[in-house]
C-alpha positions in Angstrom: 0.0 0.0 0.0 1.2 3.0 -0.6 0.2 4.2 3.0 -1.8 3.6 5.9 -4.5 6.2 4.4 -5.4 4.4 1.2 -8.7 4.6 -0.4 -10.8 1.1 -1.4 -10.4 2.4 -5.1 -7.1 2.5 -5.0 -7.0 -0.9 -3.0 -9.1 -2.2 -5.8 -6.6 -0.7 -8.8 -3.7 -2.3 -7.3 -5.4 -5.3 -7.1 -6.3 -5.6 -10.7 -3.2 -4.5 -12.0 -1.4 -7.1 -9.2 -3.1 -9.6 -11.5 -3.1 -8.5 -14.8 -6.9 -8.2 -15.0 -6.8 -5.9 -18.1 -10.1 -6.2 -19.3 -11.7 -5.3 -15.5 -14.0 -2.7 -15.9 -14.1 -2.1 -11.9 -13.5 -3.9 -8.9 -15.6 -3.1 -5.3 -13.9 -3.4 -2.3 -15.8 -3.3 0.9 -14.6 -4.0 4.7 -11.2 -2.9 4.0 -8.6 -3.5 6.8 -5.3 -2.7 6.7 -3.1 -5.5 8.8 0.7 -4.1 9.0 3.1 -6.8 7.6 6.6 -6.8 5.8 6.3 -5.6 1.7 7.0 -8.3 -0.3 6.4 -6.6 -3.3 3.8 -6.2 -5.8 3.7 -6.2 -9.2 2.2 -2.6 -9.9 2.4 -1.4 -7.0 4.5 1.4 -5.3 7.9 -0.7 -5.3 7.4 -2.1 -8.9 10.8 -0.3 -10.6 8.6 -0.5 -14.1 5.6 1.3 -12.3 
């Protein structure tokens, strides 16, 4: 995550670029939690060097 204030959309377009879900039109997240753990890196996300 890109910090500890981020939005269910954004949660959701990390998600489906995580997976290489390019023909997603949306994705709904609901009961978002955030649980603190070690980054193991995402493809996509904030660490991704080709982001």
């Amino acid at each position: 995550m890109p910090g500890p204030d981020v939005s269910a959309d954004e949660v959701g377009r990390l998600f489906v670029t995580s997976l290489d879900l390019l023909m997603t039109e949306s994705a709904v997240v609901s009961n978002l939690r955030i649980i603190e753990e070690a980054h193991k890196g995402t493809r996509g996300g904030p660490s991704d060097p080709q982001r």
